[in-house]
C-alpha positions as CSV (number, residue, x, y, z in Angstrom):
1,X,193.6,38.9,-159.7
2,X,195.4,42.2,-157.8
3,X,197.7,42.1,-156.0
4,X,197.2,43.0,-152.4
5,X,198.1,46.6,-151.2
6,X,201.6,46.4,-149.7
7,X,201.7,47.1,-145.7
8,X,202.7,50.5,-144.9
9,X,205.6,50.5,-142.8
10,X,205.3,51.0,-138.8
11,X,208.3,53.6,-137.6
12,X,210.4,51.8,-135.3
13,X,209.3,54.3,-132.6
14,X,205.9,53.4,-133.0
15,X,206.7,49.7,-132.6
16,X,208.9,50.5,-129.9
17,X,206.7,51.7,-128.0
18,X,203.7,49.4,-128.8
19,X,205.6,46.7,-127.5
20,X,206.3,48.1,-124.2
21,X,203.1,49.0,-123.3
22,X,202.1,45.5,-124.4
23,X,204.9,43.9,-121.9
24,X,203.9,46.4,-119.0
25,X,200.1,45.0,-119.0
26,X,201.1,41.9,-119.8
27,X,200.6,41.1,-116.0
28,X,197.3,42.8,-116.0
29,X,196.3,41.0,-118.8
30,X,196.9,37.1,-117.1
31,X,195.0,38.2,-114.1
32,X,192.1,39.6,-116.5
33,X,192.1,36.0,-117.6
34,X,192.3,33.9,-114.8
35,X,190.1,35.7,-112.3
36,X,187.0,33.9,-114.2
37,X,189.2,30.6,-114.6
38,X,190.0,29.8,-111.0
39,X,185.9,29.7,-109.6
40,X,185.2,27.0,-112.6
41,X,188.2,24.5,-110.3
42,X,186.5,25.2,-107.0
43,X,183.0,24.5,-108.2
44,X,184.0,21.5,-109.5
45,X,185.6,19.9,-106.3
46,X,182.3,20.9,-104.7
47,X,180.5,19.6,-107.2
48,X,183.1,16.3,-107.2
49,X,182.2,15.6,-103.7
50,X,178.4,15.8,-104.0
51,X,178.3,13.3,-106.3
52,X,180.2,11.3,-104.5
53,X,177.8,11.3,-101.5
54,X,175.1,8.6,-101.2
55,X,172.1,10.5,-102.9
56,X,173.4,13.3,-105.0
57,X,171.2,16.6,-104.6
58,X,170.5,17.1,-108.2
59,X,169.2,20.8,-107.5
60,X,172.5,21.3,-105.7
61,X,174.4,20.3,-108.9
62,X,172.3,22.0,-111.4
63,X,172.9,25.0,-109.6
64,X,177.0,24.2,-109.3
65,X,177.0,23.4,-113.3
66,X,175.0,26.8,-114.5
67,X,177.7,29.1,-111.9
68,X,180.4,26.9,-114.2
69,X,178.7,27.6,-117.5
70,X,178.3,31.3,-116.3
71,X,182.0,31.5,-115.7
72,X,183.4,29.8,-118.5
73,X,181.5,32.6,-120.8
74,X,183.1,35.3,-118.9
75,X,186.1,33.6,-119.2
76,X,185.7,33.5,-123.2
77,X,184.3,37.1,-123.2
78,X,188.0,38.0,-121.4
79,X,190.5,36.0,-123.7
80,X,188.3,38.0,-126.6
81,X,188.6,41.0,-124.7
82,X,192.3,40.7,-124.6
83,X,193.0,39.4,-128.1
84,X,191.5,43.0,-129.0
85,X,194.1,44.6,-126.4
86,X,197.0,42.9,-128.5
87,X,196.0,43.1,-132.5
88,X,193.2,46.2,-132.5
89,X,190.1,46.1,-134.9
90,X,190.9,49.7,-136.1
91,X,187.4,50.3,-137.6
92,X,185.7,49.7,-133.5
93,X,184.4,53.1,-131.8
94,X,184.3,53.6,-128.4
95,X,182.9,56.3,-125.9
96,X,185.2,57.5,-123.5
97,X,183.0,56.2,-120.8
98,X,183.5,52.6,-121.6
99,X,187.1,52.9,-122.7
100,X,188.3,54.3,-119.2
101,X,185.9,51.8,-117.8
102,X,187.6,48.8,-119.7
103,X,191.1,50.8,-118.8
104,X,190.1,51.3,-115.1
105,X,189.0,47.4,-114.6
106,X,192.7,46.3,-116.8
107,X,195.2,48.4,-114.3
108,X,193.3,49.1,-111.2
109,X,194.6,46.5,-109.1
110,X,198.1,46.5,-110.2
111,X,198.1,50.0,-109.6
112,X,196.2,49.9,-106.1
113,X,199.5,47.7,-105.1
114,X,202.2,49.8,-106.2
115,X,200.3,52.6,-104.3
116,X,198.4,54.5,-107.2
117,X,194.6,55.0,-107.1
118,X,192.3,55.9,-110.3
119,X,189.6,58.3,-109.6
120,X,187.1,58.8,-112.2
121,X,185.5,61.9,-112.1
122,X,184.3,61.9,-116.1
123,X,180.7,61.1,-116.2
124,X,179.0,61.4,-119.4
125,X,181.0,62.5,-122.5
126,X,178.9,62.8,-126.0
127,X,180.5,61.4,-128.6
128,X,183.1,58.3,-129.5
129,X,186.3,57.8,-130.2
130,X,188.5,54.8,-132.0
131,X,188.6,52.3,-129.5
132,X,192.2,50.9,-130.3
133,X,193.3,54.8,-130.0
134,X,191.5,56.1,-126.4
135,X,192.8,52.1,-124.9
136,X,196.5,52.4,-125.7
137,X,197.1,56.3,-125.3
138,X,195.4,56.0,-121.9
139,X,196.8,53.1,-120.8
140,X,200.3,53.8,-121.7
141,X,199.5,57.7,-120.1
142,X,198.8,55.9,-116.6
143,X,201.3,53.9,-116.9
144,X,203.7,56.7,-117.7
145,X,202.4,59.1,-114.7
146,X,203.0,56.2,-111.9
147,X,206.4,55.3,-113.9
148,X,207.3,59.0,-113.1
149,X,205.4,60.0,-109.9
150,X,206.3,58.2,-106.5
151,X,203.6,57.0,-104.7
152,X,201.4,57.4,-103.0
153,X,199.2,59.6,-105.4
154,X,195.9,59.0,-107.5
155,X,195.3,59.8,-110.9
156,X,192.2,61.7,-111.5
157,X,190.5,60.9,-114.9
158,X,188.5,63.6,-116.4
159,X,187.0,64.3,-120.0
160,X,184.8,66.5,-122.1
161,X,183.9,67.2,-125.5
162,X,185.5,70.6,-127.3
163,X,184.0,70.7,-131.0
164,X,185.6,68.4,-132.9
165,X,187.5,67.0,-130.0
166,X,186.8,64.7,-126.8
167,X,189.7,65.8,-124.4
168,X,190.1,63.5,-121.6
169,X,192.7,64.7,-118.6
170,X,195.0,62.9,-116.3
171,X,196.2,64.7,-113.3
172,X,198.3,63.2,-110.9
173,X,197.9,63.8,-107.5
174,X,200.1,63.5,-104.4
175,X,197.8,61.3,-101.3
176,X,198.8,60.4,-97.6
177,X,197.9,57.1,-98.6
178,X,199.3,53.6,-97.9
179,X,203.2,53.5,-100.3
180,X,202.0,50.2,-101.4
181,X,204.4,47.5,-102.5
182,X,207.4,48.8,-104.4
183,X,208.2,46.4,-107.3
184,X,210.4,46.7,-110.1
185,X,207.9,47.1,-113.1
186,X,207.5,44.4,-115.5
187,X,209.6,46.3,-118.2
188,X,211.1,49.1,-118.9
189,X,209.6,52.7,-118.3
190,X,206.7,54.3,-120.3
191,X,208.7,57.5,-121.5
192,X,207.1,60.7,-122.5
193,X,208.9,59.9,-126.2
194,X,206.4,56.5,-126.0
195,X,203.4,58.8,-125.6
196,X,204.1,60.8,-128.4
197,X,205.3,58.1,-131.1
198,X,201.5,56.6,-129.9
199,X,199.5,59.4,-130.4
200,X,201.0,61.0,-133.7
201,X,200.4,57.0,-134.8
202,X,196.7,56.8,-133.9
203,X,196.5,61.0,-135.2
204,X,196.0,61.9,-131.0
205,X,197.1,65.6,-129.7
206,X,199.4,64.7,-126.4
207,X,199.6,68.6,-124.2
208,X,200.9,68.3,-120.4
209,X,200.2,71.3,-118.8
210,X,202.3,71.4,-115.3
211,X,200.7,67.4,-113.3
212,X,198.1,67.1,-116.2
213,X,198.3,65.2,-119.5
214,X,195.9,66.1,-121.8
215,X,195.0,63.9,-124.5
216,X,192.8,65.3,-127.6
217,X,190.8,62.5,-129.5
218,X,189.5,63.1,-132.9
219,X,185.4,62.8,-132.3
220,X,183.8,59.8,-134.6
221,X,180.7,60.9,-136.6
């Protein structure tokens, strides 16, 4: 029987930096999994009550027990969803639609509080990309524009394919907006070095071209 292929080593960089971003949405990531959690314990005190009364209204509690069933799969579809965040499938495509999508719906709301809001202005790009790839290099890039850009501001997503490319753009711009809530982040900083060790990992072309960060994704057949 052969032996199994030896695992090729991860620079320290690379790992660095992986772990950082994983630390920064590490907050994101809890409220992705409890926002589905919390309804199941306020139906069921409903629910607790009407079966308490005198005649139960059976209609009442079908009804309660399908909105539980409903959010307990959307609750398994999330901790899924976020195992996928932490140890990538590296073979899964993606297009860049749904990965901002999935991006947008992870970091919005932490954002919107420390002042920051996402504007997607992408539409329809042909093609896909590796989905482990477009989620951490544009997670980490949003991360690293509010890290280094005071608020308030809002990042504008854009993309479009270029041959054997999808390009998708970050620019970050200054608003009038509400400051938000200042908070220390989570961890340390997304650096510009983090960027880079990410995308020569996942073979990604990083370019920032004055308030935009370009990032250059190999298209999928």
């Amino acid at each position: 029987m052969p032996l199994p292929a030896p695992a090729v080593p991860v620079p320290p960089e690379v790992e660095a930096a992986r772990y950082a971003l994983l630390r920064r949405l590490a907050p994101s990531m809890r409220h992705h999994l409890v926002v589905n959690l919390q309804p199941i314990g306020m139906i069921y005190e409903v629910m607790d009550r009407r079966l308490r009364a005198a005649v139960p209204d059976i209609a009442h509690l079908q009804d309660s027990a399908g909105k539980i069933n409903t959010f307990a799969k959307a609750a398994l579809a999330s901790c899924i969803d976020v195992v996928g965040w932490v140890a990538p499938d590296e073979a899964i495509a993606s297009s860049v639609t749904e990965a901002v999508r999935e991006c947008s719906s992870l970091l919005a709301t932490s954002l919107s509080f420390r002042g920051y809001a996402l504007r997607n202005e992408i539409g329809e790009v042909p093609g896909k990309v590796r989905r482990s790839a477009i989620r951490q290099l544009l997670s980490a890039t949003l991360l690293h524009c509010t890290d280094h850009n005071p608020a308030p501001a809002e990042l504008v997503l854009g993309g479009m394919a270029e041959g054997s490319e999808i390009v998708l753009s970050v620019l970050v711009r200054p608003t009038q907006d509400d400051k938000g809530i200042a908070a220390e982040a989570a961890y340390r900083k997304i650096e510009w070095g983090d960027l880079t060790a990410l995308a020569g990992a996942e073979g990604v072309r990083l370019e920032r071209q004055g308030d935009v960060v370009l990032l250059r994704f190999p298209a999928l057949a």
